[in-house]
Biotite code that builds the C-alpha atoms (Angstrom):
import biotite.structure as struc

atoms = struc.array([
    struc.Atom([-11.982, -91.708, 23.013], chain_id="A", res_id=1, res_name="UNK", atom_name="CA", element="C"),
    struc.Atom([-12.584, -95.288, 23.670], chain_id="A", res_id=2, res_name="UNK", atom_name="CA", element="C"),
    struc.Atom([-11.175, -96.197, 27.494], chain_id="A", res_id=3, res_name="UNK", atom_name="CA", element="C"),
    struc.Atom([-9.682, -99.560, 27.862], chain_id="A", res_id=4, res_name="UNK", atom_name="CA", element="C"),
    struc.Atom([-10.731, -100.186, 31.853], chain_id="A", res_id=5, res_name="UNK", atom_name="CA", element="C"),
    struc.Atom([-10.063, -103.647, 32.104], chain_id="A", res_id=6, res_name="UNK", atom_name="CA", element="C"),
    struc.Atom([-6.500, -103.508, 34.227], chain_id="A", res_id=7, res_name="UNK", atom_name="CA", element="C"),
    struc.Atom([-8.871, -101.229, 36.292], chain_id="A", res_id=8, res_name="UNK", atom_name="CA", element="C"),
    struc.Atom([-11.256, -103.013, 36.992], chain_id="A", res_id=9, res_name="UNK", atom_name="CA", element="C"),
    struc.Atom([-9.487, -106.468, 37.851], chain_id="A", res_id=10, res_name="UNK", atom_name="CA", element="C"),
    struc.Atom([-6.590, -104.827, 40.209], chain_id="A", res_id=11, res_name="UNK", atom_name="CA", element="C"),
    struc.Atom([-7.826, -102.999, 43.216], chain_id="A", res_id=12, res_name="UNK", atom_name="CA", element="C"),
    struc.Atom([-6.093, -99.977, 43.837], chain_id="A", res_id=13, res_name="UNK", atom_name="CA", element="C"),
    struc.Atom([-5.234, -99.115, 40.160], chain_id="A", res_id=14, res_name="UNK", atom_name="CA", element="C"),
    struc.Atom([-5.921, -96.241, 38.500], chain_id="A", res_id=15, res_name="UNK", atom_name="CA", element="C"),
    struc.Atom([-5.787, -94.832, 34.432], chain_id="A", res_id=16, res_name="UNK", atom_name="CA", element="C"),
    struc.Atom([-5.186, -91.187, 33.584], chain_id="A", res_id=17, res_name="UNK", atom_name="CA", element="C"),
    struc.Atom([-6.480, -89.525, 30.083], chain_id="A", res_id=18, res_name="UNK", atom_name="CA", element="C"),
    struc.Atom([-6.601, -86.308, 28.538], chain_id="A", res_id=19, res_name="UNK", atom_name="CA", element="C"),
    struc.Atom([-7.251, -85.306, 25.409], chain_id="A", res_id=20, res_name="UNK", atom_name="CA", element="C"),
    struc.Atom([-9.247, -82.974, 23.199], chain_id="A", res_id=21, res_name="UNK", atom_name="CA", element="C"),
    struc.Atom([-12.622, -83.055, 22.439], chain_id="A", res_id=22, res_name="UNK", atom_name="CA", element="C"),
    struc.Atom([-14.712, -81.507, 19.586], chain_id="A", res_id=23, res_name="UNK", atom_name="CA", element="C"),
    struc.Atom([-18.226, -80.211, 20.334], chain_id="A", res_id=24, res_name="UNK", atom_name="CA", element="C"),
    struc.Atom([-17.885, -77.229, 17.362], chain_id="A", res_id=25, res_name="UNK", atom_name="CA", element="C"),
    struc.Atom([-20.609, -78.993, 15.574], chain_id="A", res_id=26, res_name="UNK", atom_name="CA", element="C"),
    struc.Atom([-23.544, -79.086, 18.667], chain_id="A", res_id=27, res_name="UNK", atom_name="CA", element="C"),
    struc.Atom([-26.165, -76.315, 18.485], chain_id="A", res_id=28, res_name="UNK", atom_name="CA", element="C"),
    struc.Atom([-27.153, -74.871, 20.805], chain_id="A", res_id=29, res_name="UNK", atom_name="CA", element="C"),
    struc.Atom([-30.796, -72.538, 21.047], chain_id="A", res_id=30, res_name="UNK", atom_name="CA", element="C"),
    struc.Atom([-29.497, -71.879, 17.096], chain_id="A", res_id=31, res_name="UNK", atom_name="CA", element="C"),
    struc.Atom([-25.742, -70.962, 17.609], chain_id="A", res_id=32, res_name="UNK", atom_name="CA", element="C"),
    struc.Atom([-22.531, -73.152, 17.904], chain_id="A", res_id=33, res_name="UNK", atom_name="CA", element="C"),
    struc.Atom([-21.399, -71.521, 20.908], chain_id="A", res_id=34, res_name="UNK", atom_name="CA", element="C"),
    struc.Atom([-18.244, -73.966, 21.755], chain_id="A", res_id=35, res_name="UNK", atom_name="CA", element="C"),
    struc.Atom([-15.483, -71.266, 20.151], chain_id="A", res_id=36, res_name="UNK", atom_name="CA", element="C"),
    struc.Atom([-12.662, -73.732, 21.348], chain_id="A", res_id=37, res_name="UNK", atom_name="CA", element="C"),
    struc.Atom([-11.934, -77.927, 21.454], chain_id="A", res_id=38, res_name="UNK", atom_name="CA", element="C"),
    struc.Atom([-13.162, -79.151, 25.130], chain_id="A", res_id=39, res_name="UNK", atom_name="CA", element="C"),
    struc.Atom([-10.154, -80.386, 27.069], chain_id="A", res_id=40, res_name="UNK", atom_name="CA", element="C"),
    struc.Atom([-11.243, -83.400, 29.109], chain_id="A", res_id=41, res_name="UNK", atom_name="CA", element="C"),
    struc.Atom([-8.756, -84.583, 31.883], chain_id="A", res_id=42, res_name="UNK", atom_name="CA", element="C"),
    struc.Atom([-9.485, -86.947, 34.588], chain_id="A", res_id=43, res_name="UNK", atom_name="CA", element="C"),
    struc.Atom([-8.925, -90.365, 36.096], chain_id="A", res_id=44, res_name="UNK", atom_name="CA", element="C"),
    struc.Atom([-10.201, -93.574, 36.615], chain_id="A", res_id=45, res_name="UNK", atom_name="CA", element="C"),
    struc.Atom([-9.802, -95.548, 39.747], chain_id="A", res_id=46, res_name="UNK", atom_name="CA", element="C"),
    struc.Atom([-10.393, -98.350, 41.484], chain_id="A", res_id=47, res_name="UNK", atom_name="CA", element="C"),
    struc.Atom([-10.571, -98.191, 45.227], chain_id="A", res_id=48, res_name="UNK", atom_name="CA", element="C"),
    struc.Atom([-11.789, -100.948, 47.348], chain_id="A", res_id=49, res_name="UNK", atom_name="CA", element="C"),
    struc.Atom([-13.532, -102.429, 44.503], chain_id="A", res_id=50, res_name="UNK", atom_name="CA", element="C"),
    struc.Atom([-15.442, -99.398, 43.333], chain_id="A", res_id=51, res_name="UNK", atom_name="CA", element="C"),
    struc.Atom([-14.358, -97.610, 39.986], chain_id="A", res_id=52, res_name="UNK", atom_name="CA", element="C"),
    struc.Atom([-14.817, -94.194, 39.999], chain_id="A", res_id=53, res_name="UNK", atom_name="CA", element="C"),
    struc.Atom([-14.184, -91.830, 36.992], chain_id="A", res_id=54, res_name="UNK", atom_name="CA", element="C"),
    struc.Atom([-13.542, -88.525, 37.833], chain_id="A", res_id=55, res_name="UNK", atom_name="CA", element="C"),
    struc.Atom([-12.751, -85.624, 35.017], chain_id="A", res_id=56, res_name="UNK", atom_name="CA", element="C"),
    struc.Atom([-13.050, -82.075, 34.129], chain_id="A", res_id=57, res_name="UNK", atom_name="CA", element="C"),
    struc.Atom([-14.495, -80.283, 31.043], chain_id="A", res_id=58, res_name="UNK", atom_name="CA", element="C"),
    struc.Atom([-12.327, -76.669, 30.121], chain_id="A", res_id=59, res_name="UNK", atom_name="CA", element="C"),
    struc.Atom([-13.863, -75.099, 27.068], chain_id="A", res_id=60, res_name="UNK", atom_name="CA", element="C"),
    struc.Atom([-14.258, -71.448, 25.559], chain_id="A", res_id=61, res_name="UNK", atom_name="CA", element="C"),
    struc.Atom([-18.060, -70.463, 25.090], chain_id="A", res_id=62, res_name="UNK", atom_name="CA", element="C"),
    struc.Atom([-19.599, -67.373, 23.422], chain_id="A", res_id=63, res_name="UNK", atom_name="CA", element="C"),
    struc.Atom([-23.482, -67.268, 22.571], chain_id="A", res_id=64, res_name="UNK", atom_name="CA", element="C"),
    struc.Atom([-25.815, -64.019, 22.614], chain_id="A", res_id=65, res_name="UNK", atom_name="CA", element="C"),
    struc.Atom([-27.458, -62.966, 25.817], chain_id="A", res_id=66, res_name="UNK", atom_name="CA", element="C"),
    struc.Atom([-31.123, -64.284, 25.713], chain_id="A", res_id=67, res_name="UNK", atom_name="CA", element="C"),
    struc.Atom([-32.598, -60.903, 26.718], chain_id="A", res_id=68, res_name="UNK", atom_name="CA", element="C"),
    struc.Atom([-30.325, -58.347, 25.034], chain_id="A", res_id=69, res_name="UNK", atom_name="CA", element="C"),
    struc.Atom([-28.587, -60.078, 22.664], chain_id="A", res_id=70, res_name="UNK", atom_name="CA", element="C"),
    struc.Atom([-25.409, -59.147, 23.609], chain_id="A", res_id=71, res_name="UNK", atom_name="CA", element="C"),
    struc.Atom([-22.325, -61.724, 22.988], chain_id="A", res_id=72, res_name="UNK", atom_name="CA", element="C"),
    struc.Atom([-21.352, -63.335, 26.040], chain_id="A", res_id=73, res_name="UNK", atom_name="CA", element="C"),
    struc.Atom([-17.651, -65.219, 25.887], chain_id="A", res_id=74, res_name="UNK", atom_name="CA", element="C"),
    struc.Atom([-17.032, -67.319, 29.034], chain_id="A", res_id=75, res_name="UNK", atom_name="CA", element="C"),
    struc.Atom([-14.494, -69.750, 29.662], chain_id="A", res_id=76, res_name="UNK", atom_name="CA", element="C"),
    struc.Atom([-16.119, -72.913, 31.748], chain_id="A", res_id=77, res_name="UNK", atom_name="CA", element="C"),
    struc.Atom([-14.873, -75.509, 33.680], chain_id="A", res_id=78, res_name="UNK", atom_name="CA", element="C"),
    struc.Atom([-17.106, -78.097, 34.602], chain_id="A", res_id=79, res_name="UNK", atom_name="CA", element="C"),
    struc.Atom([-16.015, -81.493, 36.966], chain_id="A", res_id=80, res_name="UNK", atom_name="CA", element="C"),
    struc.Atom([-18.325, -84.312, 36.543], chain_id="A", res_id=81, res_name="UNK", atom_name="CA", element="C"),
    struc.Atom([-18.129, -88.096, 38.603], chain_id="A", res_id=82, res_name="UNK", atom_name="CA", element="C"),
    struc.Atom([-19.175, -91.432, 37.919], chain_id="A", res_id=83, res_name="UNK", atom_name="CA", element="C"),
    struc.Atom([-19.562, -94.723, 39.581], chain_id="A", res_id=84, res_name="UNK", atom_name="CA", element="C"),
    struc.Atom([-18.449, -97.466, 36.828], chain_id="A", res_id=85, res_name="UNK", atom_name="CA", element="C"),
    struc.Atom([-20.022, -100.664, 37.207], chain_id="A", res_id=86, res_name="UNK", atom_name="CA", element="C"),
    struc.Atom([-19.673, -103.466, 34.684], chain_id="A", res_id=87, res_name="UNK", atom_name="CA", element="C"),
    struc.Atom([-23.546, -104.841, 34.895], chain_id="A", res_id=88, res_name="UNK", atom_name="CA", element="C"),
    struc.Atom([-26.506, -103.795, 36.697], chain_id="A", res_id=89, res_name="UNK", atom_name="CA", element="C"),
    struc.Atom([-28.654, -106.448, 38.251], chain_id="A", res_id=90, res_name="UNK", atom_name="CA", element="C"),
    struc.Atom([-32.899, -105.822, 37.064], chain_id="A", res_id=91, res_name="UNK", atom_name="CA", element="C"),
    struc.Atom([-31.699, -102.100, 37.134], chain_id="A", res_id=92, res_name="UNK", atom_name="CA", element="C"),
    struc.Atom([-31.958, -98.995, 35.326], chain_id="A", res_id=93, res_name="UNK", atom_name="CA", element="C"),
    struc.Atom([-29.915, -96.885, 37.071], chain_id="A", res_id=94, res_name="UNK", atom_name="CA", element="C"),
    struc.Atom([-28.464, -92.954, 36.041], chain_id="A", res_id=95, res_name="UNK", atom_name="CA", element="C"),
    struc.Atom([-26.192, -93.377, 39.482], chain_id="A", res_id=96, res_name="UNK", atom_name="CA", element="C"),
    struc.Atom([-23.790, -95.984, 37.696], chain_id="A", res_id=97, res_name="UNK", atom_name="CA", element="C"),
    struc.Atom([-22.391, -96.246, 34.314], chain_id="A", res_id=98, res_name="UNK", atom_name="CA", element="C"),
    struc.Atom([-22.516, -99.265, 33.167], chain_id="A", res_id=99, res_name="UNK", atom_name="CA", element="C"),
    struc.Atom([-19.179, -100.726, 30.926], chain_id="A", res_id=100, res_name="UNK", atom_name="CA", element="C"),
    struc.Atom([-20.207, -104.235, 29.899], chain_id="A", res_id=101, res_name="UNK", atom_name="CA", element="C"),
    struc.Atom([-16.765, -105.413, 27.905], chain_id="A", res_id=102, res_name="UNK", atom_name="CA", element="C"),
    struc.Atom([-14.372, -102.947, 30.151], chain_id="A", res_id=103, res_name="UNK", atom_name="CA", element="C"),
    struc.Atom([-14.239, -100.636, 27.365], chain_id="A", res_id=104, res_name="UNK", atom_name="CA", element="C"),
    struc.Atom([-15.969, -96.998, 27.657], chain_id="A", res_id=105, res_name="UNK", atom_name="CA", element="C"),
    struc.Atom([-17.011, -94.266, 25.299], chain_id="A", res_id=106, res_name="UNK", atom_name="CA", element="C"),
    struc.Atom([-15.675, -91.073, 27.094], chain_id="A", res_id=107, res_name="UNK", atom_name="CA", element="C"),
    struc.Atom([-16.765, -88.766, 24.018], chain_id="A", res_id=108, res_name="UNK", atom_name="CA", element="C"),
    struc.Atom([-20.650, -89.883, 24.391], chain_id="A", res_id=109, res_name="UNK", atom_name="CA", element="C"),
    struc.Atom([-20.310, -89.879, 28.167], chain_id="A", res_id=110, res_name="UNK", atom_name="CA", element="C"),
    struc.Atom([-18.081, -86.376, 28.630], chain_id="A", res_id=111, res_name="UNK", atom_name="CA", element="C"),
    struc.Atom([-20.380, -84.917, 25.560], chain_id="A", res_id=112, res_name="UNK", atom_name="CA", element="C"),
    struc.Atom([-23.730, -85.833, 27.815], chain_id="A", res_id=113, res_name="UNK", atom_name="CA", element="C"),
    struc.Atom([-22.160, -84.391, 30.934], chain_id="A", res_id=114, res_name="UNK", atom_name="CA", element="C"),
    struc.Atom([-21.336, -80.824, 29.240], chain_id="A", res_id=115, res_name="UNK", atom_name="CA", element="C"),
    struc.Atom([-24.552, -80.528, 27.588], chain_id="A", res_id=116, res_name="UNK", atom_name="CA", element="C"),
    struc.Atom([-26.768, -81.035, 30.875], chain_id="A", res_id=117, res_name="UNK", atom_name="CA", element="C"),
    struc.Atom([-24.502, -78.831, 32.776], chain_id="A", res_id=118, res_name="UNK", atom_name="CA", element="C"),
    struc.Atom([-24.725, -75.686, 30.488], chain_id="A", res_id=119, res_name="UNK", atom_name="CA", element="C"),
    struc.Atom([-27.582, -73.380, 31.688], chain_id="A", res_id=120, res_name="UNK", atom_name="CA", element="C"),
    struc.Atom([-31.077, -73.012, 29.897], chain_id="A", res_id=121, res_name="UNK", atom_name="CA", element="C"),
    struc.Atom([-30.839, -69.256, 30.113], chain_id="A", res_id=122, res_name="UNK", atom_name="CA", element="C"),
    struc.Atom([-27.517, -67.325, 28.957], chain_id="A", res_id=123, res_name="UNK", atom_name="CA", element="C"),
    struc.Atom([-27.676, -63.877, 30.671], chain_id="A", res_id=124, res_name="UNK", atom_name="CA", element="C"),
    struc.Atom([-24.924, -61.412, 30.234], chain_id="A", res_id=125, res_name="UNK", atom_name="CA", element="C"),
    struc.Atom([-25.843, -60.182, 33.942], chain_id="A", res_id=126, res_name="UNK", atom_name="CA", element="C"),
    struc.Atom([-28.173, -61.128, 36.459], chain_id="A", res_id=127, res_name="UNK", atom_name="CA", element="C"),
    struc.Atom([-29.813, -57.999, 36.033], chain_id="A", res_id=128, res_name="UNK", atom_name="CA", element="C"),
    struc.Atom([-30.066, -57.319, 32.287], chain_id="A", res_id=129, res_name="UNK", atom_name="CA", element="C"),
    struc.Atom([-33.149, -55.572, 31.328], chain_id="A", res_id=130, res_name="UNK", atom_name="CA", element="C"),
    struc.Atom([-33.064, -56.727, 27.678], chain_id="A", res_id=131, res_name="UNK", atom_name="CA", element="C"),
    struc.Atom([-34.926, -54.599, 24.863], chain_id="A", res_id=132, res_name="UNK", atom_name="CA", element="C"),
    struc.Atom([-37.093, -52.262, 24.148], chain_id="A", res_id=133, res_name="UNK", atom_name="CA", element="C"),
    struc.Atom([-40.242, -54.543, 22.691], chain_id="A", res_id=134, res_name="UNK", atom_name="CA", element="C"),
    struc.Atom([-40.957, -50.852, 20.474], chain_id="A", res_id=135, res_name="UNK", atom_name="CA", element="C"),
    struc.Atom([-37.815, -49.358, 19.813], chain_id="A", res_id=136, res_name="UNK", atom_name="CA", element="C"),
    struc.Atom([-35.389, -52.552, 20.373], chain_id="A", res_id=137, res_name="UNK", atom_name="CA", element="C"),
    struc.Atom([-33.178, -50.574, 22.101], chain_id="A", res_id=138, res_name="UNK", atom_name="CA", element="C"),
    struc.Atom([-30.669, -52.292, 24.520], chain_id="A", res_id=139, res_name="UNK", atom_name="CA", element="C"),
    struc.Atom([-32.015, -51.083, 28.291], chain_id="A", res_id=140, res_name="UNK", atom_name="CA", element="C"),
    struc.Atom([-28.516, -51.619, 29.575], chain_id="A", res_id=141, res_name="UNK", atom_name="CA", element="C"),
    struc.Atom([-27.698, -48.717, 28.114], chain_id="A", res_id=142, res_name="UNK", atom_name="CA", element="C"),
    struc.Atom([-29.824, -46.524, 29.589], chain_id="A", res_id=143, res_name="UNK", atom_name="CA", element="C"),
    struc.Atom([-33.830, -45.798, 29.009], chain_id="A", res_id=144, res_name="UNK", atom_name="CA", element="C"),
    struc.Atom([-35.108, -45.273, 25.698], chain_id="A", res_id=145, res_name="UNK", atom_name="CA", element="C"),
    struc.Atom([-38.195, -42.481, 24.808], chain_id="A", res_id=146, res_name="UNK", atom_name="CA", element="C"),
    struc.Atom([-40.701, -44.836, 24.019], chain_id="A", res_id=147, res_name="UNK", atom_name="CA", element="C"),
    struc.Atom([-44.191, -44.429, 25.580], chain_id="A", res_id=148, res_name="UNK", atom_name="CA", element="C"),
    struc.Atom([-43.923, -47.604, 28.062], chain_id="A", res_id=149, res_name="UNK", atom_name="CA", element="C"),
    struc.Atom([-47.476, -47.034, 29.544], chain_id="A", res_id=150, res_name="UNK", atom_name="CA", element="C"),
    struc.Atom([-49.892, -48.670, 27.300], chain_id="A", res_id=151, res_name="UNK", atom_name="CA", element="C"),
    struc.Atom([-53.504, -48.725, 27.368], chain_id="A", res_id=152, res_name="UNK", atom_name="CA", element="C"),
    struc.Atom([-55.468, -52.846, 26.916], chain_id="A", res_id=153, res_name="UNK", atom_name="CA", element="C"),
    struc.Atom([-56.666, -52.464, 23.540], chain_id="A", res_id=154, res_name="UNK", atom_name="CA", element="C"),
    struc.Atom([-60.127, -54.275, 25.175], chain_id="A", res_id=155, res_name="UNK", atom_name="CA", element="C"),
    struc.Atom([-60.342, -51.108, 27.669], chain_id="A", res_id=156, res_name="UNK", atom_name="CA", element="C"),
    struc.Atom([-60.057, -48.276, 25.108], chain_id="A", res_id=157, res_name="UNK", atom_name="CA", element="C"),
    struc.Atom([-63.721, -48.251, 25.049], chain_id="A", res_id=158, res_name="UNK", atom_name="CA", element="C"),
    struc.Atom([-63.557, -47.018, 28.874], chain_id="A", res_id=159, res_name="UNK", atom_name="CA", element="C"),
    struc.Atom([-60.853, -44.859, 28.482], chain_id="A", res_id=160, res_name="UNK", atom_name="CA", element="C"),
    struc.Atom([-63.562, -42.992, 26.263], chain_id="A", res_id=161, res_name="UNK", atom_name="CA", element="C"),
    struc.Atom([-65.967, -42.694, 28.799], chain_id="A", res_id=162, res_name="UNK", atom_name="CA", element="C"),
    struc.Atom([-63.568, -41.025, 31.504], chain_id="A", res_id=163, res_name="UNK", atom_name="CA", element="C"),
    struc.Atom([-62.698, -38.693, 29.304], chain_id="A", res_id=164, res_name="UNK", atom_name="CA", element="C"),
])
């Protein structure tokens, strides 16, 4: 969606609304498309005192496996984000401001950024999971499996010969 800012940014005190639906389907993610649903992006963008701020929220359905047990995880997320619109930067490279050159702004590049460096690197279906069994690949949720979980350093079996 393609913001038109320009009343915005010329008349203090005024402010835009938007919502609409956006479609992240397509981004993988660690080798799934996890976004099950369209991201609904609402927000605003004002202009107080001379300083445009964009403020908006990301509601989306997720599901991707658990990265220890593999287990699906569905979540729905909400994420706000905020942004100081400025329409040139003077020498600087800034990730503070957002810079809208010709009063018009991408939201879908900038709302698409925002949800992607919010989602966490790890996707645990508990804080606690205990994951597999690296032998038997049973899930350790579910209780303790029969494997032999002591193992011997292939490099010491030569000792182990000697105690015995």
């Amino acid at each position: 969606m393609l913001l038109d800012l320009k009343n915005v940014f010329l008349e203090e005190g005024a402010s835009q609304r938007f919502q609409y639906p956006l479609d992240l389907q397509s981004i993988d993610v660690n080798g799934v498309y996890p976004f099950v649903s369209p991201v609904e992006v609402k927000g605003t963008v004002e202009n107080h005192a001379g300083v445009v701020q964009l403020a908006a929220t990301a509601e989306f359905d997720f599901s991707i496996p658990c990265d220890r047990c593999i287990t699906q995880i569905d979540k729905h997320e909400k994420y706000s984000f905020s942004h100081v619109l400025v329409l040139s930067l003077e020498n600087e490279d800034s990730d503070e401001y957002i810079q809208v050159p010709d009063y018009r702004l991408d939201l879908d590049e900038l709302i698409r950024s925002d949800v992607l460096l919010e989602l966490p690197t790890k996707y645990l279906c508990r804080e606690d999971c205990k994951g597999l069994c690296p032998q038997c690949g049973k899930n350790l949720n579910d209780g303790a499996c029969d494997c032999q979980t002591h193992q011997i350093d292939p490099r010491l079996k030569v000792l182990k010969k000697l105690i015995d």
